[in-house]
MARNULO-654232 format. One record per atom (N, C-alpha, C): x, y, z; residue in one letter. Coordinates in steps of 0.1 Angstrom, whole numbers, plus 2048, in hexadecimal, padded with zeros to 3 digits. Atoms other than C-alpha are relative to their C-alpha. Layout:
BEGIN
XYZA
...
END
This chain:
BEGIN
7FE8037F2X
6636B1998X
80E805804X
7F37FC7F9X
67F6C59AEX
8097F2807X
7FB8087F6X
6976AB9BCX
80F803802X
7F17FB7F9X
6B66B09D0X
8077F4804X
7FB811804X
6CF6909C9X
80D802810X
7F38007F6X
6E96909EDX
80A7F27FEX
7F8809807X
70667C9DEX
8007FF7F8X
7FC802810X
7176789BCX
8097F47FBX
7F780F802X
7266569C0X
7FA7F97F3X
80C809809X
7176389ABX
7F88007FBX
8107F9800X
6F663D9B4X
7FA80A7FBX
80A7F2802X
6EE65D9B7X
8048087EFX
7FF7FE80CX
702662994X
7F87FA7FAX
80D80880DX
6EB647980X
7F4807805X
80E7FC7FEX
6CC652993X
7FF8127F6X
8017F6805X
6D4677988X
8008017EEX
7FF801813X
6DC66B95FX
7F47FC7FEX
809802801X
6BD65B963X
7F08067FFX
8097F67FCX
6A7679972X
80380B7F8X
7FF7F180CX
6B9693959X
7FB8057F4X
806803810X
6A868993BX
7F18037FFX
80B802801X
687689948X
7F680B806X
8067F27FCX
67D6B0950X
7FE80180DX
7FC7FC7F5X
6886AE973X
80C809806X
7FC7FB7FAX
6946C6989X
8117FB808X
7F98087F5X
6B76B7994X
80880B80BX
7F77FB7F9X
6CD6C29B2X
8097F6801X
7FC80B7F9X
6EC6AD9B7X
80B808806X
7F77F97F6X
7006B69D2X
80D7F7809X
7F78077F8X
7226A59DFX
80C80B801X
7F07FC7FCX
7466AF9F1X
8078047F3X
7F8805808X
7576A39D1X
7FA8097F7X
7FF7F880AX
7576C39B5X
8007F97F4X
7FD80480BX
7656B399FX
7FB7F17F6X
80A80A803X
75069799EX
7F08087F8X
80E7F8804X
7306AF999X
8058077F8X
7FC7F7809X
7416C1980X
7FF7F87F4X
80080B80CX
7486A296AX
7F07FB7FDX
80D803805X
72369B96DX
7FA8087F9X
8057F4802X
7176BD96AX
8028037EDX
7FE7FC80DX
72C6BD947X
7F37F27F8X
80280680AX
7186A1939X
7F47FD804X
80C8017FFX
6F56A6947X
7F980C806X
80D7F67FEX
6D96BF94CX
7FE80580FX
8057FF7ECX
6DC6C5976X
80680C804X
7F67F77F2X
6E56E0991X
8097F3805X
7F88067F7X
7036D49A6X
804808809X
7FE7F87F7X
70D6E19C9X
80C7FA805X
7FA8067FCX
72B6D99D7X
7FF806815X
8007FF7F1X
72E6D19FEX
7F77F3807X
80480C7F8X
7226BAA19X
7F0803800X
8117FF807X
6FE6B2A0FX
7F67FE80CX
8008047F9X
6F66ACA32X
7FA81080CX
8017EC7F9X
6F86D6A3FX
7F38067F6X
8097F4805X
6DD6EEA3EX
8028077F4X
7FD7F980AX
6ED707A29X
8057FA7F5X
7FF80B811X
6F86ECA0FX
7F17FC7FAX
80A801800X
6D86E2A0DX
7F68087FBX
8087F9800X
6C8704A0DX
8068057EEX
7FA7FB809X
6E170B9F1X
7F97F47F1X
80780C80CX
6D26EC9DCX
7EF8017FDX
80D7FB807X
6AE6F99DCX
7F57F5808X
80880D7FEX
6A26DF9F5X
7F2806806X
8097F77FCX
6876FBA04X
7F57FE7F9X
80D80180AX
6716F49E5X
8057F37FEX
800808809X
67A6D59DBX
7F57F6803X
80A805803X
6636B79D5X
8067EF809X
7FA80D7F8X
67E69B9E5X
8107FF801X
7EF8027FAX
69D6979F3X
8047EF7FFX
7F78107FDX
6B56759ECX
8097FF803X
7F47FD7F9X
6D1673A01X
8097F17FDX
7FE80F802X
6E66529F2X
80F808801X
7F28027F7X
70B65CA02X
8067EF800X
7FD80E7F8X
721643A09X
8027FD80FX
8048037EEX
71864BA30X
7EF7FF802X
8118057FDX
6F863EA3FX
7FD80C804X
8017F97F8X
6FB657A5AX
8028107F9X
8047F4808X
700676A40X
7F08027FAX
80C800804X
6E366BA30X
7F37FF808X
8097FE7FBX
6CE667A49X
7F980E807X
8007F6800X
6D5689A57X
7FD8097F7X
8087FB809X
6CE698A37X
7F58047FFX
80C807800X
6AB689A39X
7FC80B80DX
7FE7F97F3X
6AC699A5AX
80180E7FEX
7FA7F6806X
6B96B7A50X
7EE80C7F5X
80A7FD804X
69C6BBA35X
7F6803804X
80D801801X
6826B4A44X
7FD80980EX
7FE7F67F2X
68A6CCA68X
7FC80B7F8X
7FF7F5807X
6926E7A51X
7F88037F9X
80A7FB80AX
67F6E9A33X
7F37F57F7X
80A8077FCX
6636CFA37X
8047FB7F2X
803806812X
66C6BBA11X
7F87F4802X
80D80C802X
64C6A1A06X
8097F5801X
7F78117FEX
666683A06X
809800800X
7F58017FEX
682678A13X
8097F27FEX
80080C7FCX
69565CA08X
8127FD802X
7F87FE7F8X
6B5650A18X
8087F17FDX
7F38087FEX
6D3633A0DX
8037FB80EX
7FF8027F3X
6D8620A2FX
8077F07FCX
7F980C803X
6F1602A2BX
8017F880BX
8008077F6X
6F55F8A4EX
7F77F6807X
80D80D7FDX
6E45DBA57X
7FB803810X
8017F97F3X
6E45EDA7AX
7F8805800X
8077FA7FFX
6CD603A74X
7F57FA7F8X
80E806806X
6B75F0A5AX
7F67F3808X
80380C7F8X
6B05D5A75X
7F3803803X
80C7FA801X
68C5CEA72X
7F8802816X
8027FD7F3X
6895D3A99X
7FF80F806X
7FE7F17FFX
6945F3A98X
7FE8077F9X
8057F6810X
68C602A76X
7F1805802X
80A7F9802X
66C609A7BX
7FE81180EX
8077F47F9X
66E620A9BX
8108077FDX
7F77F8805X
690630A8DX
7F980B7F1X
80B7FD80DX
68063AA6AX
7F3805802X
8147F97FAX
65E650A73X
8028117FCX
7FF7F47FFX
657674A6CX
803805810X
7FD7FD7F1X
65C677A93X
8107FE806X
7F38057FCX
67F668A97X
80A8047F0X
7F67FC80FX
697665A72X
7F88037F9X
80A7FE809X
67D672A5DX
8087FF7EEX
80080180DX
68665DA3EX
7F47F57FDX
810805800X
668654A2CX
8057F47F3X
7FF80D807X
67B635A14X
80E7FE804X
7EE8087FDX
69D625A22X
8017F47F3X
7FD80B80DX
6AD612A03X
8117FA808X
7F1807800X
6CB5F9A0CX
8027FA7F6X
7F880A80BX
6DD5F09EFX
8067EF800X
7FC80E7FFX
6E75CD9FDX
7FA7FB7FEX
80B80A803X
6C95C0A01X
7FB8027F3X
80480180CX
6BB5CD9E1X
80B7F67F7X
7FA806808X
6D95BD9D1X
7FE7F0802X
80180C7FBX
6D759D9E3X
7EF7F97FFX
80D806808X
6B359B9DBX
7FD7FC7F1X
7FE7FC813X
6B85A19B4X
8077ED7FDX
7FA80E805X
6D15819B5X
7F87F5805X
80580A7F7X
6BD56C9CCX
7F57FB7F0X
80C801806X
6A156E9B2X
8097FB7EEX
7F8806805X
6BE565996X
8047F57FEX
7F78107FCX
6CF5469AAX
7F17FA7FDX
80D8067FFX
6A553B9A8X
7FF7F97F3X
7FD802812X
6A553C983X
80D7FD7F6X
7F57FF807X
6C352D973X
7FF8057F0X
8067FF811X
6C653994DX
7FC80F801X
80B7EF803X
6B455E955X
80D808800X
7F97F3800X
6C857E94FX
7FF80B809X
8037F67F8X
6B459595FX
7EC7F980BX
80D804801X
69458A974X
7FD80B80CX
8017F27FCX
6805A6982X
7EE7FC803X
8098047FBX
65F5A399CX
7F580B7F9X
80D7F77FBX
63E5B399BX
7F57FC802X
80C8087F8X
61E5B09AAX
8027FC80AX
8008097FAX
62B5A39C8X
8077F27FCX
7FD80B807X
63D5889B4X
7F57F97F8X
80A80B806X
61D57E9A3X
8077FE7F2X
7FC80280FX
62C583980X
80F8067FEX
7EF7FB802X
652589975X
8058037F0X
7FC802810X
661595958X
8107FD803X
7F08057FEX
683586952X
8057FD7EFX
7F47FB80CX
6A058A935X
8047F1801X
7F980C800X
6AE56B926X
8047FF7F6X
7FA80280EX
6C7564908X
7FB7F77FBX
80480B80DX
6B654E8ECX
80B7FB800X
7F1810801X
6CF52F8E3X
7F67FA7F5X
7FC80580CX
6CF51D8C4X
7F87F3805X
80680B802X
6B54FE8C7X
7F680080CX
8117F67FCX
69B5148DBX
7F37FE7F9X
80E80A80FX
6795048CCX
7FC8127FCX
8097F5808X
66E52B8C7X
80980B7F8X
7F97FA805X
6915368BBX
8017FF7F1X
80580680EX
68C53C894X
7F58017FBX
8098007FCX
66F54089CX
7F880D7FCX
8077F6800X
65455F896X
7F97FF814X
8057FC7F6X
64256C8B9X
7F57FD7FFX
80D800803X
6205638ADX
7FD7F2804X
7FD80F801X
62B53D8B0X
8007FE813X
7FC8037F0X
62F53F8DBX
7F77FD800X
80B8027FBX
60C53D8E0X
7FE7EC7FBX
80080F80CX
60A51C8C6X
80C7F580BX
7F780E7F9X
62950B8DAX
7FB80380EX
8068037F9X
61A5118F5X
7F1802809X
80F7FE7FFX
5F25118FAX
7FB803811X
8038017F3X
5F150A921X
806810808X
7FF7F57F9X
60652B92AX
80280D7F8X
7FF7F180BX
604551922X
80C804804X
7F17FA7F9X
623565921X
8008077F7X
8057F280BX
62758590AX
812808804X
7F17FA7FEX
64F590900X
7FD80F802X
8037F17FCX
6515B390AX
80C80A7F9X
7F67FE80AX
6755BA8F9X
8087FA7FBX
7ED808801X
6935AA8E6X
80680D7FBX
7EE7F6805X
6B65BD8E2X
8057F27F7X
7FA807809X
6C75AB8C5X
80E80B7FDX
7F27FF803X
6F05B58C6X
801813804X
7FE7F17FAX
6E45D78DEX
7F98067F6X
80B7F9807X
6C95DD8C4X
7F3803807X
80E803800X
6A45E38CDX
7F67FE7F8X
80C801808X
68A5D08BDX
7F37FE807X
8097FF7F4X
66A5D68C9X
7F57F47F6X
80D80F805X
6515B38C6X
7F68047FAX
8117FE808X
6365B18AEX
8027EC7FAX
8078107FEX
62458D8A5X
80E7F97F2X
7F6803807X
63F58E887X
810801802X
7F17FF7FDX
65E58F892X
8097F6804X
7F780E802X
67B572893X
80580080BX
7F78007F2X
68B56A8B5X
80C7FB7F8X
7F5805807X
6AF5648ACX
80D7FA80AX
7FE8097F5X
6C85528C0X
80B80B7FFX
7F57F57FAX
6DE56A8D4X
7FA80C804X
8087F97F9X
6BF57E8DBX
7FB801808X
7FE8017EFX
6BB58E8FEX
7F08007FCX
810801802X
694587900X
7FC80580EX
8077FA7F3X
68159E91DX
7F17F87FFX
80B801800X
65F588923X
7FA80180CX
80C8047F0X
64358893EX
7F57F7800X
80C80D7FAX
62D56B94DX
7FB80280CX
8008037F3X
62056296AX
80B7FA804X
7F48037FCX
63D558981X
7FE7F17FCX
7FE80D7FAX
633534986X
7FF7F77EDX
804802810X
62F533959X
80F803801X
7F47F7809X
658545958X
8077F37FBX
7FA80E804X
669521957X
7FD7F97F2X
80680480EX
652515938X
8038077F4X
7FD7F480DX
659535924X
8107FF7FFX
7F1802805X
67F53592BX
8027F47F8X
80281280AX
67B50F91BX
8038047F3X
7FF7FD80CX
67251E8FBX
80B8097FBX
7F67FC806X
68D5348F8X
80E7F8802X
7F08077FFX
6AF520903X
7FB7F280AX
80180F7FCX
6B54FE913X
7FC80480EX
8097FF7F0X
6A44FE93BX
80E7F8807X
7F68017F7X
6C3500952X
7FD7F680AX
7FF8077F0X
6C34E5973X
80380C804X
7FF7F67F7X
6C14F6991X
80B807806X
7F48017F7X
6DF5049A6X
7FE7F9809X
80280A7F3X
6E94EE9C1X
809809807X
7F57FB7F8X
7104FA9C8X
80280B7FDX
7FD7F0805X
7135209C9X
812801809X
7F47FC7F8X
7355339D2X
80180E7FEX
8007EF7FCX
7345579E2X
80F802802X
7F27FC801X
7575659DBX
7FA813805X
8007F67F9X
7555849F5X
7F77FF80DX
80D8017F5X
746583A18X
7FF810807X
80B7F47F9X
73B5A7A1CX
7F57FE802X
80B8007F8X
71B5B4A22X
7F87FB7F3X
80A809809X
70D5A7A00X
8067EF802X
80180D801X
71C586A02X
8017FC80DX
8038067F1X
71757EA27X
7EB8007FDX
80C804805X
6EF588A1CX
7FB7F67F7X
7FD80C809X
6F55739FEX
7FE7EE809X
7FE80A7F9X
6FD557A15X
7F57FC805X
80E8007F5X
6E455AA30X
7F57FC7F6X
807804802X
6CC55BA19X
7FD7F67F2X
80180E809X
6D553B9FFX
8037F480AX
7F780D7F6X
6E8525A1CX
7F47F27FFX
80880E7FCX
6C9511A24X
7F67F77F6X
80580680AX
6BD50AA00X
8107FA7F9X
7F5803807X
6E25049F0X
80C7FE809X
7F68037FBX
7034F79F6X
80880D800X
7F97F6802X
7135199FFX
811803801X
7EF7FE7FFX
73D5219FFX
8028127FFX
8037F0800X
742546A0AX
814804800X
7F07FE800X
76A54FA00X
801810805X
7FF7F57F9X
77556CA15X
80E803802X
7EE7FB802X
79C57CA15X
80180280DX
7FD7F97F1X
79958CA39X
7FC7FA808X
8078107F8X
79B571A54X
7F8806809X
80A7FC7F7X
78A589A6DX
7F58057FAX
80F804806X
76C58BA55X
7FD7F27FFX
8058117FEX
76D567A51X
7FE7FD809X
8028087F2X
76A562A77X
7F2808800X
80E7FF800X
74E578A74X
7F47FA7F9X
809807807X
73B567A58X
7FC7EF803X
80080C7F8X
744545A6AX
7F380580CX
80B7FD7F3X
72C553A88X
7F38037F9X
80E7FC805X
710561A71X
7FB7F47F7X
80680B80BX
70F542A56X
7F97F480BX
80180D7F3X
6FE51FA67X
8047F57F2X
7FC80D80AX
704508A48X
8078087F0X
7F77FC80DX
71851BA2CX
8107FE806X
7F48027FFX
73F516A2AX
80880B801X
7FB7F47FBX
754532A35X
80F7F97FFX
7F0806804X
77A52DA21X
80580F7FEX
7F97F67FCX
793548A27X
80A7FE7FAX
7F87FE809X
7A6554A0CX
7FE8057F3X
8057F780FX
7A65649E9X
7F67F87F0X
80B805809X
78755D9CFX
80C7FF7F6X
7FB80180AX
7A65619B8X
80C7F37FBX
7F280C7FBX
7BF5449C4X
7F97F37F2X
80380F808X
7BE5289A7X
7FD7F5809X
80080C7F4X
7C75109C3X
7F27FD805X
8098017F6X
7AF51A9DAX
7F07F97F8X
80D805807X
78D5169BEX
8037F27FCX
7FD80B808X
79E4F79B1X
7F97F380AX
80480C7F5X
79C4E39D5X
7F5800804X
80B7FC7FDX
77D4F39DDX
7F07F77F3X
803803809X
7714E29BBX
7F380A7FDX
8077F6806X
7654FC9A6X
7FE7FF7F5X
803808806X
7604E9989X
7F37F8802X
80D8027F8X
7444DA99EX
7FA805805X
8077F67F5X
7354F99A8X
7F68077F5X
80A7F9808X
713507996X
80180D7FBX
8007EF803X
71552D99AX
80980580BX
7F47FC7FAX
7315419A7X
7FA80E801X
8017F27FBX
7295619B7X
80A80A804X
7F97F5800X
7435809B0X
7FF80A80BX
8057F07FCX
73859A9CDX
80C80780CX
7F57F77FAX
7575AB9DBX
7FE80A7FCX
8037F4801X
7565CF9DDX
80B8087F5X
7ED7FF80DX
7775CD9C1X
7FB7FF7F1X
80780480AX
7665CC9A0X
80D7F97F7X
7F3805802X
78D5C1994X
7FE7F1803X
8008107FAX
78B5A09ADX
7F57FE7FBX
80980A801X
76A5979A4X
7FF7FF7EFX
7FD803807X
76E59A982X
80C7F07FCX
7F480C801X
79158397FX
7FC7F6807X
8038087F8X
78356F99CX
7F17F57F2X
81080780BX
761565982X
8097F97F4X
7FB80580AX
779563965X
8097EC800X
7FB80E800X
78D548975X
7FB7FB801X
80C8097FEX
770536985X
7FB7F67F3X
80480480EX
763532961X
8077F37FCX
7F6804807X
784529951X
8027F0807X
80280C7F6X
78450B96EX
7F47F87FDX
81080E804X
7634FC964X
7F6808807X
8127FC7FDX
74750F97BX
7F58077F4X
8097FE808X
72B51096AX
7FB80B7FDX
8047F8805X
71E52F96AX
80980B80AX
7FC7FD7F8X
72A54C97AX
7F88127FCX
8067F37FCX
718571989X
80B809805X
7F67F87F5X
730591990X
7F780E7FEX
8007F67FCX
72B5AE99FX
8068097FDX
7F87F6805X
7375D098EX
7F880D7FCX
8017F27FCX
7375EF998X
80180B7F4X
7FE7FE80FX
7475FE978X
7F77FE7F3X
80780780CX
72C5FF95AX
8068007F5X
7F9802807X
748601943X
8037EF7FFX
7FB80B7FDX
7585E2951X
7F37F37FCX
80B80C800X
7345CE954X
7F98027F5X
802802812X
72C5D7929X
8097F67FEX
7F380980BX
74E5C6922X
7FB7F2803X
7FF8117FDX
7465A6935X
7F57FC802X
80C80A803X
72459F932X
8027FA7F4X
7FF80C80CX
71E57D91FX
80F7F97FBX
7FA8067FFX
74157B91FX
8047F1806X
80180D7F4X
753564934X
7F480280AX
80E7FF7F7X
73957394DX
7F17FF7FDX
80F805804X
71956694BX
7F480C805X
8107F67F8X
703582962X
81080B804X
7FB7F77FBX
7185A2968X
7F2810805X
8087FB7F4X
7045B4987X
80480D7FEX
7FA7EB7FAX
7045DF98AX
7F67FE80FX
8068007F5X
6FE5E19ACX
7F6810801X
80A7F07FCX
6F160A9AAX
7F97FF7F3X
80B803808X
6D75FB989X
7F67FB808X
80E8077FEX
6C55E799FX
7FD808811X
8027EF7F6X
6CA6069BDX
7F68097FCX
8067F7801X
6BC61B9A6X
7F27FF7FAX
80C802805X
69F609998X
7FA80280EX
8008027F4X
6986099BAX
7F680E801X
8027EF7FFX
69562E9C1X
7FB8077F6X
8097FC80CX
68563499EX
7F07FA802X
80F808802X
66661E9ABX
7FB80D809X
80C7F57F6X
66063F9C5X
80280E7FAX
7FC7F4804X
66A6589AFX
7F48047F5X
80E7FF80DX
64E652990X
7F5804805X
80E7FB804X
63266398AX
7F47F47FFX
80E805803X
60B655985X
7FF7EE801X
8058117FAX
60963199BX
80C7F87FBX
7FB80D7FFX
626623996X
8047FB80BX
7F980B7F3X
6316089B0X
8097FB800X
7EE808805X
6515F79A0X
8008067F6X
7F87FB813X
669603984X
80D7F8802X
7F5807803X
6835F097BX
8088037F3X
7F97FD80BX
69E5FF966X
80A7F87FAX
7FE809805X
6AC5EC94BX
80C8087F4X
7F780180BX
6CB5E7930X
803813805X
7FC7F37FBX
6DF602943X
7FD80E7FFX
8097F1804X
6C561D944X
7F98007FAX
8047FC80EX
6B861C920X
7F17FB806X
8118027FFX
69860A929X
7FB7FE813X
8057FB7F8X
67F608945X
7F47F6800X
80C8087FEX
6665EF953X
7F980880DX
8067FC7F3X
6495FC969X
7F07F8807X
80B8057FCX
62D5EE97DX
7F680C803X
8027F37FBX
61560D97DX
7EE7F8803X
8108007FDX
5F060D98FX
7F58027FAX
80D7F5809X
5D161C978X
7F67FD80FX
8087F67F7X
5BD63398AX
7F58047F5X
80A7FE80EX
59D640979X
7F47FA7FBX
806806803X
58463A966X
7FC8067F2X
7FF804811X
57963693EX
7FF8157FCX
8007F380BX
57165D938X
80C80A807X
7F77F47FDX
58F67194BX
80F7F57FFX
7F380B806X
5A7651942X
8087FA7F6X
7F9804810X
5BF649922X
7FE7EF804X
7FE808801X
5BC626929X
7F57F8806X
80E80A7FAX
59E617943X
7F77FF7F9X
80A80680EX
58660792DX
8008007F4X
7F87FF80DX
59B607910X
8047EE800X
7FA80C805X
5A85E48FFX
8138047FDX
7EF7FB806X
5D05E48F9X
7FE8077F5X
7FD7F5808X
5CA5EB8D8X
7FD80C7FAX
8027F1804X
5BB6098DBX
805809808X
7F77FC7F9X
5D46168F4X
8078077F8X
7F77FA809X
5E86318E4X
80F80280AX
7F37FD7F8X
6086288F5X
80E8047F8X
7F57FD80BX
6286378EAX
8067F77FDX
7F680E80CX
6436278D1X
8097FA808X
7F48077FBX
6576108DEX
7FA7FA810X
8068027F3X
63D60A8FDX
7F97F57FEX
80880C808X
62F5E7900X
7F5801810X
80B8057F6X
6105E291FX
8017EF7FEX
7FD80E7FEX
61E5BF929X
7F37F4803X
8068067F9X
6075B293FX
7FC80980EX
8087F97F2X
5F35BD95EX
7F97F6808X
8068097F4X
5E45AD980X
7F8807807X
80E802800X
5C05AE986X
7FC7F880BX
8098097F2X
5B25A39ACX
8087F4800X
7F580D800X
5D358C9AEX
8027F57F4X
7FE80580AX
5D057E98BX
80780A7F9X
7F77FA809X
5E957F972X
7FC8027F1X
80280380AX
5DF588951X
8098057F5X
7F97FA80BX
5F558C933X
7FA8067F8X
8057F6804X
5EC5AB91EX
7FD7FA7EEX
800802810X
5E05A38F7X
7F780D7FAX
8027F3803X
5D05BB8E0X
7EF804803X
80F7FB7FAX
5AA5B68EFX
7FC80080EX
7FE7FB7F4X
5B75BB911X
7FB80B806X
8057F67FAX
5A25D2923X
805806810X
7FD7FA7F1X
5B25EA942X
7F7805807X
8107FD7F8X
59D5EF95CX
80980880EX
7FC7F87F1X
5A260797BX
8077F580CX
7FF8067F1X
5B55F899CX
80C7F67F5X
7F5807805X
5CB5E4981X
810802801X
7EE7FC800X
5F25E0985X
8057FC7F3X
7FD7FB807X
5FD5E4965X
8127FB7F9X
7F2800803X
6215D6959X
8068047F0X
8027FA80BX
62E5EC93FX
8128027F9X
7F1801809X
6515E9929X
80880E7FBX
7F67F5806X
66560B91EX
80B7FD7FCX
7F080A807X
680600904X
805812802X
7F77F1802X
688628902X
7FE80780EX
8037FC7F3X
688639927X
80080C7F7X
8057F6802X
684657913X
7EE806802X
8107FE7FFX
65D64F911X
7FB7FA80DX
8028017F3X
65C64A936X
7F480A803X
8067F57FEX
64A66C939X
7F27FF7F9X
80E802806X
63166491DX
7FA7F3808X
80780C7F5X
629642932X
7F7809808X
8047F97F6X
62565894FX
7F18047FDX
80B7F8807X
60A66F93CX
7F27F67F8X
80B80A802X
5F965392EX
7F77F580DX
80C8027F4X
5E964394FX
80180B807X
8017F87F6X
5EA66495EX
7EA808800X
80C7FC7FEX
5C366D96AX
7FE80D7FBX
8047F3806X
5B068C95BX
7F780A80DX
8077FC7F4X
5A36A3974X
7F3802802X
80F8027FDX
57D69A975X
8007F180AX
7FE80A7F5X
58F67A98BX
80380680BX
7FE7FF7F0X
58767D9B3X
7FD7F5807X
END
């Protein structure tokens, strides 16, 4: 696939290390040379330098043939033009387009802005809400690491550290079913100390092991059980930042939890005072000892890091901790920075352009997929894919798991069948119209995934 990446920030850097590997076509094109240059040395891409935005930049990046244009700038209004840009000029199959402003994502107006007739972008991604949805689904689950939708939320797979008097820690994988009879659930990976071990019925859970499982959602509570102790709920949260993620943040925890939204800039505070109706709006630095002490932060559940300073919210979390709050989420930008301090003092360290770019990887895959969710900074890869087909032009329809020849390191989790959930075992039969939840510990064998539900051409 040709694609032409506009911007080399964050984003459009991880999306492009992520797309280099996998026998695509890249273009990345920003202002900044010497940004595209540093990429250029350490991955497989064309780079154009110039505003990604103009024709002749554009025309110079190959977008005449290409297959999709992504425009993730840090301007809405470059990106949208872009989009614009492409699709006047040299008609490209998709357009998709970074848009932060809550201005223009307003669902009143998004739909008749957004059209091949008006801004012809054919997927607007806002990184806030994506992020603000990711935590929301977090603060839900105390105890989870990572928890990640599909189906519509019917089934989730979610990450959780094993702990030491876990009834299945010690334990072999063959024993889950045995402790618990009434629900299905099926591990999909553990990492042991940034290792990958990939599950089989013999294998030891060990305590300090990140465990990737999938259930049905309304089964995830019973399974986290078996591995570590079952967290109480949050009650008292504290948003240290009132930008545009933590004014989202707010808005949408206030009327389930006791919210406290700490903000430095008193003319943001007067604005977050007007947008909140029942969260607390305190003006002054997430970093003040004073300030968390009187605010009792000792008595406060989960502390939310999300300032745009990966510095402040780091030291801001560390103190929080060191004070008594119980658990605490930061936001960091830096994946240097958010290796060192996961598990540390920080309990959940957030990449905001990971859960961006899973994002924009669910419209970039090949053969039905609908969600992807990229995982343990790149390396692996969860996807929700469709089967199409049927038993004689199909690697998989009317096959049992275990006669699936999926590649190494590939597990077929579970799949959802006419709104039931069913967890995948080895006389699991796939049947056409199925959605499909499927594990990649190596994103190398993304491509073989691909190839393996892809239809044979006697399917019409």
């Amino acid at each position: 696939m040709k694609i032409v990446i506009v911007g080399a920030g964050q984003v459009g850097g991880t999306l492009a290390e992520h797309l280099a590997g996998e026998a695509n076509d890249i273009t990345l094109v920003d202002v900044d040379g010497r940004r595209l240059a540093e990429l250029q040395d350490r991955l497989d891409i064309r780079t154009v330098e110039g505003m990604g935005c103009r024709p002749d930049v554009l025309l110079r990046a190959g977008t005449e043939d290409a297959d999709m244009l992504v425009a993730v700038t840090n301007s809405d209004e470059i990106n949208m033009l872009a989009c614009q840009v492409a699709h006047s000029l040299f008609r490209t199959p998709k357009k998709i387009a970074r848009v932060r402003a809550a201005s223009y994502t307003q669902p009143r107006w998004r739909e008749k802005l957004f059209s091949p007739q008006d801004i012809p972008v054919d997927v607007v991604i806002t990184p806030e809400q994506v992020v603000t949805d990711y935590i929301e689904r977090l603060v839900e689950l105390p105890g989870a690491l990572q928890v990640l939708d599909f189906a519509d939320g019917l089934i989730q797979l979610v990450a959780v550290r094993a702990e030491r008097g876990g009834p299945l820690v010690g334990h072999a994988l063959r024993e889950l079913r045995s402790h618990m009879p009434e629900v299905d659930a099926r591990v999909a990976a553990i990492y042991r100390q940034d290792r990958s071990i990939f599950p089989e019925g013999d294998t030891v859970i060990e305590e300090g092991d990140e465990v990737f499982f999938i259930a049905a959602r309304k089964d995830i509570r019973k399974v986290m059980a078996e591995l570590r102790h079952l967290e109480n709920p949050y009650r008292r949260l504290v948003v240290a930042g009132g930008g545009n993620i933590g004014l989202r943040l707010a808005l949408a925890l206030e009327h389930d939890y006791n919210v406290k939204v700490i903000e430095y800039s008193e003319v943001r505070c007067r604005h977050l005072a007007e947008q909140l109706h029942r969260a607390v709006v305190l003006c002054g630095s997430a970093t003040d000892q004073e300030l968390l002490t009187e605010e009792n932060i000792d008595r406060t559940d989960l502390f939310l890091a999300v300032t745009n300073d990966d510095e402040v919210n780091i030291m801001a979390s560390m103190l929080a901790k060191r004070l008594g709050c119980r658990k605490v989420l930061t936001l960091i930008q830096n994946q240097v920075y958010a290796d060192l301090m996961q598990g540390a003092e920080i309990d959940i360290a957030l990449s905001p352009q990971q859960a961006t770019t899973s994002l924009l990887l669910t419209h970039l895959r090949r053969s039905g997929a609908v969600r992807v969710h990229s995982l343990r900074r790149g390396a692996a890869e969860a996807m929700e894919i469709i089967v199409h087909g049927e038993a004689r032009n199909s690697k998989v329809v009317g096959r049992p798991i275990e006669r699936i020849k999926a590649p190494p390191g590939v597990t077929l989790a579970a799949l959802v069948r006419d709104g039931q959930v069913i967890i995948a075992h080895h006389d699991t039969v796939i049947e056409s119209g199925d959605h499909v939840i499927v594990f990649v510990m190596d994103k190398k064998r993304v491509r073989d995934v691909e190839r393996l539900f892809q239809v044979g051409f006697t399917f019409f």
